[in-house]
py3Dmol code that shows the C-alpha trace and the ligand (Angstrom):
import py3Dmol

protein = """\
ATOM      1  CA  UNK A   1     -19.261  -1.958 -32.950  1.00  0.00           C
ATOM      2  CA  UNK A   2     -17.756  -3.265 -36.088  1.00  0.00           C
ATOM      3  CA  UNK A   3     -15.047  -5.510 -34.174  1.00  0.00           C
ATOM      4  CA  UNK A   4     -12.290  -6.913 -37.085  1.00  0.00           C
ATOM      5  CA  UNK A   5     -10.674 -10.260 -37.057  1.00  0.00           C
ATOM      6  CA  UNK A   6      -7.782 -11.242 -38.820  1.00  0.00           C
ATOM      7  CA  UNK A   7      -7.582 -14.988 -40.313  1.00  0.00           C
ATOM      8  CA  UNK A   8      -4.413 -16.404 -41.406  1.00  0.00           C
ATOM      9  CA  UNK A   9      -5.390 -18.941 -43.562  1.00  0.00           C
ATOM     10  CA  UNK A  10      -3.455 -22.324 -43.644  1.00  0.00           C
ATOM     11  CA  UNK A  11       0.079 -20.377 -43.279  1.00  0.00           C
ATOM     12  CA  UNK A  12       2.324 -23.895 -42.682  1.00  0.00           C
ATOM     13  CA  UNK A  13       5.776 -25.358 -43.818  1.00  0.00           C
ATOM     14  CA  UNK A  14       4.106 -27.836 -46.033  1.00  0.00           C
ATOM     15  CA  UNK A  15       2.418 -25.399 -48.345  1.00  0.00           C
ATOM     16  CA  UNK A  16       5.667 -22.990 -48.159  1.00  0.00           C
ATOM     17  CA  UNK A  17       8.860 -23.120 -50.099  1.00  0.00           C
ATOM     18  CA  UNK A  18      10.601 -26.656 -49.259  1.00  0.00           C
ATOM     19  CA  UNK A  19       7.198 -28.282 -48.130  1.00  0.00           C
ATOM     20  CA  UNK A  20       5.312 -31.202 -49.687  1.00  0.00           C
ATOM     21  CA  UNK A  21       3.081 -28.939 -51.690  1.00  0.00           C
ATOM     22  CA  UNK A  22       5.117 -25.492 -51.624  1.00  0.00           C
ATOM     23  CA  UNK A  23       3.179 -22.315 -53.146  1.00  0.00           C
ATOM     24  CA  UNK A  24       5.602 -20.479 -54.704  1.00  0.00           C
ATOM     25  CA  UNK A  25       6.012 -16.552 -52.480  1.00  0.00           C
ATOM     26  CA  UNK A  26       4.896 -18.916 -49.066  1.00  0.00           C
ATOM     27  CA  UNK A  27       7.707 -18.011 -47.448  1.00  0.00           C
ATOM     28  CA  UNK A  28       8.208 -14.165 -48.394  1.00  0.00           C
ATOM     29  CA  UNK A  29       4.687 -13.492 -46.883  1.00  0.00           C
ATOM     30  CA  UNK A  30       5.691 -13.613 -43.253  1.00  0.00           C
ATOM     31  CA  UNK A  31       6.628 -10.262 -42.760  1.00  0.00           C
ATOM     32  CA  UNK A  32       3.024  -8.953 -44.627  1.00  0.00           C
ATOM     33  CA  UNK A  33       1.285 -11.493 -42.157  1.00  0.00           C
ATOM     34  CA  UNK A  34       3.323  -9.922 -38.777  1.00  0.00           C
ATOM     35  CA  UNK A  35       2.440  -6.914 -39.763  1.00  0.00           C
ATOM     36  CA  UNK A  36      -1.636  -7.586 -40.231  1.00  0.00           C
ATOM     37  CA  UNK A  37      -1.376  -9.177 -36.513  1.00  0.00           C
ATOM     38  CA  UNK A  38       0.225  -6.733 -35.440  1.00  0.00           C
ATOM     39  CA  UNK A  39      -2.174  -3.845 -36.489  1.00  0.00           C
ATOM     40  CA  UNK A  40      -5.164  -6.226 -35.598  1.00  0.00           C
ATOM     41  CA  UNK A  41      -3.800  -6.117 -32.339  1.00  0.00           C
ATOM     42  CA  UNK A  42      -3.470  -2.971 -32.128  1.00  0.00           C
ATOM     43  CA  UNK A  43      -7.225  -2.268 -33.312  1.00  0.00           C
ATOM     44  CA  UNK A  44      -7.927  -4.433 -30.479  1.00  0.00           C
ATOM     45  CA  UNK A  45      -9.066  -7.586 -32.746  1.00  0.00           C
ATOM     46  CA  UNK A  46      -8.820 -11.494 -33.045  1.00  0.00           C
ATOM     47  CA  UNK A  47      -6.673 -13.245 -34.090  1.00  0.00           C
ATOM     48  CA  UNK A  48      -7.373 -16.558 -35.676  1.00  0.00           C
ATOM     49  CA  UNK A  49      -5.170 -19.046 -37.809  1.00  0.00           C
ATOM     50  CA  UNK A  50      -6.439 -21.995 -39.367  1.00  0.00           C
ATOM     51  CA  UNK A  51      -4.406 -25.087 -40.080  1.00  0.00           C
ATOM     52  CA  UNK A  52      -4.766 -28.167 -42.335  1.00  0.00           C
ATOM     53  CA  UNK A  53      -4.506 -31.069 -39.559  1.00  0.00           C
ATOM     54  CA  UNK A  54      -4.880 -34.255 -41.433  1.00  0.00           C
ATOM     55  CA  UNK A  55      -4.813 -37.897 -40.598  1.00  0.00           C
ATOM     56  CA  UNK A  56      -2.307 -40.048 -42.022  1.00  0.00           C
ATOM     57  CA  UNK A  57      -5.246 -41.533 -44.502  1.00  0.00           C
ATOM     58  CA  UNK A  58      -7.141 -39.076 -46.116  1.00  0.00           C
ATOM     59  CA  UNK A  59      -8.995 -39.352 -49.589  1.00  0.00           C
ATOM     60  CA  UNK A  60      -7.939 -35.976 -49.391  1.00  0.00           C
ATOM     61  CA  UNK A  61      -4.676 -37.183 -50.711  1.00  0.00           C
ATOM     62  CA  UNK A  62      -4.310 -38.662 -53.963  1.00  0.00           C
ATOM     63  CA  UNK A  63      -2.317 -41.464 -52.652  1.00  0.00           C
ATOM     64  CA  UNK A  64      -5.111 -42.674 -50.837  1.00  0.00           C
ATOM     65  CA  UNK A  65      -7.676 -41.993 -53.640  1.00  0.00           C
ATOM     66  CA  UNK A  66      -7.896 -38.114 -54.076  1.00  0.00           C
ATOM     67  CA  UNK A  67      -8.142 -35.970 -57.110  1.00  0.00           C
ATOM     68  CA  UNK A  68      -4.803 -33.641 -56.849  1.00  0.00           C
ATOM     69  CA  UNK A  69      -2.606 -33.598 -53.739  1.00  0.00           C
ATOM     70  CA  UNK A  70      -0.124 -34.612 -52.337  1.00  0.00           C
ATOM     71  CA  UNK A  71       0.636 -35.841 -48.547  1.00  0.00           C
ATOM     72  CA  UNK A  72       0.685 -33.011 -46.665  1.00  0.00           C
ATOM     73  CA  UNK A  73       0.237 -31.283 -42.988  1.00  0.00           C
ATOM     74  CA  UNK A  74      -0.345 -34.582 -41.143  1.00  0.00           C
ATOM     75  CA  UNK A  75      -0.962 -33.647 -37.336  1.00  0.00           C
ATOM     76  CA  UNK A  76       1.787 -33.553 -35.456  1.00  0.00           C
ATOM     77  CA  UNK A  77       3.998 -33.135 -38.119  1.00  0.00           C
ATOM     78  CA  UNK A  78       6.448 -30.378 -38.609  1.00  0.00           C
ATOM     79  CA  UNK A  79       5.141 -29.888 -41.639  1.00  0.00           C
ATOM     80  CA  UNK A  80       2.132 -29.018 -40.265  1.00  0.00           C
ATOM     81  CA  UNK A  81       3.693 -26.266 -37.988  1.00  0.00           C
ATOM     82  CA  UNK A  82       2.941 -22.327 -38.923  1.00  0.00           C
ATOM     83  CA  UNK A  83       6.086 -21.195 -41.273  1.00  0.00           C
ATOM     84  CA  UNK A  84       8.871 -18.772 -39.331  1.00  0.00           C
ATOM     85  CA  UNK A  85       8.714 -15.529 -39.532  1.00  0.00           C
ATOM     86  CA  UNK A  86       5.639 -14.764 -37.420  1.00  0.00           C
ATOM     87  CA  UNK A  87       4.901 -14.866 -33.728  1.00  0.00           C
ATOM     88  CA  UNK A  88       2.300 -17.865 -32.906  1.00  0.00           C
ATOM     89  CA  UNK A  89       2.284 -16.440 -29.189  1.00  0.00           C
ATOM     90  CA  UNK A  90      -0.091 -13.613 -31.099  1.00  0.00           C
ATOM     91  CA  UNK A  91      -2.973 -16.049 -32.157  1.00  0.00           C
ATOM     92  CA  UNK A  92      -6.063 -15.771 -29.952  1.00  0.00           C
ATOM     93  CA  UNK A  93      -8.182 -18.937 -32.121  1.00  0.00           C
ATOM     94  CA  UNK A  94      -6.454 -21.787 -33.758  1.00  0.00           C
ATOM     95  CA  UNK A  95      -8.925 -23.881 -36.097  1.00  0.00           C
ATOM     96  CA  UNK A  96      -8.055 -27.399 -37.163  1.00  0.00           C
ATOM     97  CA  UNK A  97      -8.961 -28.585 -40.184  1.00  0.00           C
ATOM     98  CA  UNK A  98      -9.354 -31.337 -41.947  1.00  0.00           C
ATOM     99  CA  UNK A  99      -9.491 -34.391 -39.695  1.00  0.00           C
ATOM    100  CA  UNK A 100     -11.772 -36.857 -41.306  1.00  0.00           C
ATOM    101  CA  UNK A 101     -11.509 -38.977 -43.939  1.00  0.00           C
ATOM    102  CA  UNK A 102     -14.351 -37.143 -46.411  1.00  0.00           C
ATOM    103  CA  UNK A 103     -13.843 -34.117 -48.489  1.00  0.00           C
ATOM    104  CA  UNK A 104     -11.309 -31.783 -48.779  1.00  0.00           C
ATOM    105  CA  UNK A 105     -12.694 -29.342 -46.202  1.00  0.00           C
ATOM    106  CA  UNK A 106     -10.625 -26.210 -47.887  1.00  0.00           C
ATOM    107  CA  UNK A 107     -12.926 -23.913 -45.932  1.00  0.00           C
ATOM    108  CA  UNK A 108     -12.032 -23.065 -42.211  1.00  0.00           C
ATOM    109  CA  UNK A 109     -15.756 -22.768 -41.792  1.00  0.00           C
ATOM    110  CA  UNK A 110     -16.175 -26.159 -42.023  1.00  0.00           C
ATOM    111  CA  UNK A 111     -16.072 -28.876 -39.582  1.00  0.00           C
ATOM    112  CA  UNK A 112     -13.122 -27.899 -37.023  1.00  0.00           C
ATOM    113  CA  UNK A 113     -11.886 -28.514 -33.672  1.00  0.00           C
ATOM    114  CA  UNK A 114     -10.730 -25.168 -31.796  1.00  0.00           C
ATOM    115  CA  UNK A 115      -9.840 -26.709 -28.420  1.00  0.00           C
ATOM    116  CA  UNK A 116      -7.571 -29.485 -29.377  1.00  0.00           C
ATOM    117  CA  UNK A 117      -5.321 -30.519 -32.713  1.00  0.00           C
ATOM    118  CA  UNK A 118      -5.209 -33.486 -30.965  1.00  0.00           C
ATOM    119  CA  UNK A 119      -6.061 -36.453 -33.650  1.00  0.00           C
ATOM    120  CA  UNK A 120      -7.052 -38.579 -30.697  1.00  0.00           C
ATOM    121  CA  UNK A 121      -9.898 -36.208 -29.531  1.00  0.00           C
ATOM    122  CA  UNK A 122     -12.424 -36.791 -32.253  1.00  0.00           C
ATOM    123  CA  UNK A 123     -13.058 -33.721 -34.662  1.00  0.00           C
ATOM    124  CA  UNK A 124     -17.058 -34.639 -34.988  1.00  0.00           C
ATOM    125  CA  UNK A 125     -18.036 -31.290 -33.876  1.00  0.00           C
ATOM    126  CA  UNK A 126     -18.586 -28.423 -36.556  1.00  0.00           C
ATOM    127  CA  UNK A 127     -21.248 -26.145 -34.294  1.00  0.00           C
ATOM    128  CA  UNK A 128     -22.445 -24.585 -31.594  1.00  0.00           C
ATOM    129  CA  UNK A 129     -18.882 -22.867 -29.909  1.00  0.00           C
ATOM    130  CA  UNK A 130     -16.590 -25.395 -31.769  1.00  0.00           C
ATOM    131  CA  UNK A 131     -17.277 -23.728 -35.501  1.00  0.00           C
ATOM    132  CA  UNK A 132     -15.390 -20.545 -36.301  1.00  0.00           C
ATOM    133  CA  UNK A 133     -18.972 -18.213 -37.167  1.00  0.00           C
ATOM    134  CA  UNK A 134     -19.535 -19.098 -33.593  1.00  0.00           C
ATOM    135  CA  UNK A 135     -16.249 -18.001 -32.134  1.00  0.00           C
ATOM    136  CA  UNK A 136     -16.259 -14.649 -34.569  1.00  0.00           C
ATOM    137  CA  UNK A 137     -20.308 -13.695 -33.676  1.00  0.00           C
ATOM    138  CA  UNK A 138     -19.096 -14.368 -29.670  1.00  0.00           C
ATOM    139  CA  UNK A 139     -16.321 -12.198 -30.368  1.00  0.00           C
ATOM    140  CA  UNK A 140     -18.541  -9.780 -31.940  1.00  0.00           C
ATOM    141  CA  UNK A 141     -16.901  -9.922 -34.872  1.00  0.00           C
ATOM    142  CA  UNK A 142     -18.082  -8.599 -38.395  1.00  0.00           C
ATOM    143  CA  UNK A 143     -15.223  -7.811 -40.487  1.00  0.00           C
ATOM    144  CA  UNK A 144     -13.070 -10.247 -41.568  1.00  0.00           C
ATOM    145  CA  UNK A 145      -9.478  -9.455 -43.507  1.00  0.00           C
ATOM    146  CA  UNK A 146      -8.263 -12.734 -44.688  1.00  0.00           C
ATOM    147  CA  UNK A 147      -4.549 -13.615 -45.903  1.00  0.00           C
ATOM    148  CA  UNK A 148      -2.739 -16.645 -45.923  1.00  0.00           C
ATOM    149  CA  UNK A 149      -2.553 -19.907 -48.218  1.00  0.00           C
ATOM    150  CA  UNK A 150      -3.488 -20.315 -50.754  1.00  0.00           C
ATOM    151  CA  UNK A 151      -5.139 -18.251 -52.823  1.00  0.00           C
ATOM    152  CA  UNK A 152      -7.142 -20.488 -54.948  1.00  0.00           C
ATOM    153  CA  UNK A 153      -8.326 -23.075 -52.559  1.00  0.00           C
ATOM    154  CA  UNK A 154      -8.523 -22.297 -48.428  1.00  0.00           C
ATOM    155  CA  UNK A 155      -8.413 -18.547 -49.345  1.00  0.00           C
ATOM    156  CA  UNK A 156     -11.058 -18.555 -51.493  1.00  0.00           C
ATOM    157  CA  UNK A 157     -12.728 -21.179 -49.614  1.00  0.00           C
ATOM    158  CA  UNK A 158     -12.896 -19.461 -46.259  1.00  0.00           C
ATOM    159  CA  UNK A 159     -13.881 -15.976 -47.867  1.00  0.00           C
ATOM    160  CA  UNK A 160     -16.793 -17.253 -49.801  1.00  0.00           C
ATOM    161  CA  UNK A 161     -17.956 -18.843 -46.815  1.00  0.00           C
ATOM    162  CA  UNK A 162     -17.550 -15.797 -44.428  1.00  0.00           C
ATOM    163  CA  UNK A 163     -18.931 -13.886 -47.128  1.00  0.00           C
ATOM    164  CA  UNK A 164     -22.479 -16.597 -47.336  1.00  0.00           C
ATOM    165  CA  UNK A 165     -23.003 -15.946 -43.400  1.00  0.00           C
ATOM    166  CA  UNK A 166     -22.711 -12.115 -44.129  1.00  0.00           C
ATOM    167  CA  UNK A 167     -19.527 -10.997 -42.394  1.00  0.00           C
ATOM    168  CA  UNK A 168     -17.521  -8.261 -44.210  1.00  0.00           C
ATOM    169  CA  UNK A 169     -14.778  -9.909 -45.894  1.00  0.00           C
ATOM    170  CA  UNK A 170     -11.486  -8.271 -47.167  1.00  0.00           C
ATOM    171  CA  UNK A 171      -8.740 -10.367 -48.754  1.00  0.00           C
ATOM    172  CA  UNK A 172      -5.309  -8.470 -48.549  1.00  0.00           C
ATOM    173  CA  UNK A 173      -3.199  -9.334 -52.338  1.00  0.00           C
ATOM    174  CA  UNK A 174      -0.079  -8.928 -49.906  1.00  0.00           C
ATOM    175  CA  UNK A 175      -0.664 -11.657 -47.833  1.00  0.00           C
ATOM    176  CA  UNK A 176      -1.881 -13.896 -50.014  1.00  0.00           C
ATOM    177  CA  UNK A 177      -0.063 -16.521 -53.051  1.00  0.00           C
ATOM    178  CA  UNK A 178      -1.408 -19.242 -55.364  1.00  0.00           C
ATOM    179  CA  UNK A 179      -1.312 -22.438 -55.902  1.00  0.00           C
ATOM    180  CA  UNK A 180      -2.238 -21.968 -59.529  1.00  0.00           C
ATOM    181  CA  UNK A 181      -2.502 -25.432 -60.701  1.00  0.00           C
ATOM    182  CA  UNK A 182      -2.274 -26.702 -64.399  1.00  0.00           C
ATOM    183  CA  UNK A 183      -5.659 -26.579 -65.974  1.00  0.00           C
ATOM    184  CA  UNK A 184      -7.426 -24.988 -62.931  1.00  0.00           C
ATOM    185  CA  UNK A 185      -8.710 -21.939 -62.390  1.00  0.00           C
ATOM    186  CA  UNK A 186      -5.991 -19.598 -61.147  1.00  0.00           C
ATOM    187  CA  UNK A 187      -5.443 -17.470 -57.954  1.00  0.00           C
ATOM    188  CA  UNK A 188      -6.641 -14.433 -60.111  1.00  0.00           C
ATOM    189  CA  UNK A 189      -9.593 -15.949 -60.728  1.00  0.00           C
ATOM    190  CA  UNK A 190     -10.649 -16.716 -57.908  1.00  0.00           C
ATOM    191  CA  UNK A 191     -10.091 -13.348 -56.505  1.00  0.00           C
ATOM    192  CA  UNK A 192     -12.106 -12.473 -59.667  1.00  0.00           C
ATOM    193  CA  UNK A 193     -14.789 -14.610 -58.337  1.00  0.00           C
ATOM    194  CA  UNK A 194     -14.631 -13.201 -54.726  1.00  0.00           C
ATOM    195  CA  UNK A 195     -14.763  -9.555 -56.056  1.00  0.00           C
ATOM    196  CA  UNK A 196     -17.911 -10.881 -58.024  1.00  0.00           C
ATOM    197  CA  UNK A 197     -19.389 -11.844 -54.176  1.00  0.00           C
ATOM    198  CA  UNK A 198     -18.883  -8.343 -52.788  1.00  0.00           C
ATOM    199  CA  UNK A 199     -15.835  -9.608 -51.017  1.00  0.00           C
ATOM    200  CA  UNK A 200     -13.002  -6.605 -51.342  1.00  0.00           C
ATOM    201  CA  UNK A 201      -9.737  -7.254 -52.369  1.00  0.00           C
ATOM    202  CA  UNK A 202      -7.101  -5.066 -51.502  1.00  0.00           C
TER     203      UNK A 202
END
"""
ligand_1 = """\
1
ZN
Zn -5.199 -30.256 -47.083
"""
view = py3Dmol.view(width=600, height=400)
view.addModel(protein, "pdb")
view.setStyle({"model": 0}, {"cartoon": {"style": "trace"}})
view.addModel(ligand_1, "xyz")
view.setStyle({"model": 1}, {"stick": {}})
view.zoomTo()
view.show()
């Protein structure tokens, strides 16, 4: 059985219109987003959202040393919550991400917490049932549709990881904006890039 999951990527008011590091469309995605949960649940599959979940002190940040961005989704915060306009009650897996004071961890395959977005509780787990592959191969899981924020960074990030540990992965163009930062590669790119990885974008 070829059981689906849906991951909303990163979808939080810091990376939306009036956040600390707003994507530009954030905000008009919600209804696209509803709707994917909605027909996931009616396919009887997962639901998972990931969510930047940063420490105050980051190198992450460029404040504190980092290449590009600014402070943003700090546990706790409220601009770390999941933007309005879809219904959190839905999500089956939550995935924290990126509390540690390392890289930039775009990838919500990386190191992650599913039990707890409490910053207290550690975050030095990564495997065994605490990593998303082993949450979506429990699940039985194989195909992945991914949308969310943003497209060039924990979009791409996440998809080219599902794709390297051979799940199906389809990125939907609806539920999905870019960052598309000066003298980076763009959101179109990347997609370019994914479609060059067998991942389908539709
Ligand atoms: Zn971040």
């Amino acid at each position: 059985m070829n059981r689906e999951a849906l991951i909303v990527v990163d979808y939080q008011n810091d990376f939306a219109e009036g956040g600390s590091l707003a994507v530009t469309g954030a905000r008009a995605l919600a209804p696209q987003i509803q709707s994917q949960m909605n027909l996931t649940r009616t396919q009887s599959g997962l639901i998972v959202a990931t969510r930047d979940w940063h420490p105050e002190k980051t190198i992450h940040f460029q404040r504190d040393g980092g290449a590009i961005w600014p402070v943003h989704c700090i546990a706790g915060t409220p601009g770390a919550e999941y933007v309005e306009g879809i219904d959190k009650s839905m999500i089956d897996v939550e995935i924290y991400k990126w509390f540690k004071n390392s890289d930039d961890g775009y990838s919500g395959f990386e190191w992650v917490d599913r039990l707890s977005g409490d910053p207290q509780s550690g975050f030095e787990v990564g495997s065994g049932a605490s990593s998303l592959e082993q949450i979506l191969r429990d699940a039985n899981v194989s195909v992945l549709r991914i949308v969310g924020l943003a497209t060039d960074f924990c979009v791409y990030a996440t998809a080219k990881s599902a794709k390297e540990l051979w799940f199906e992965v389809e990125v939907l163009r609806s539920g999905i904006a870019a960052v598309n930062a000066p003298g980076l590669s763009s959101g179109e790119d990347k997609l370019r890039e994914l479609a060059n990885m067998w991942v389908k974008i539709s």
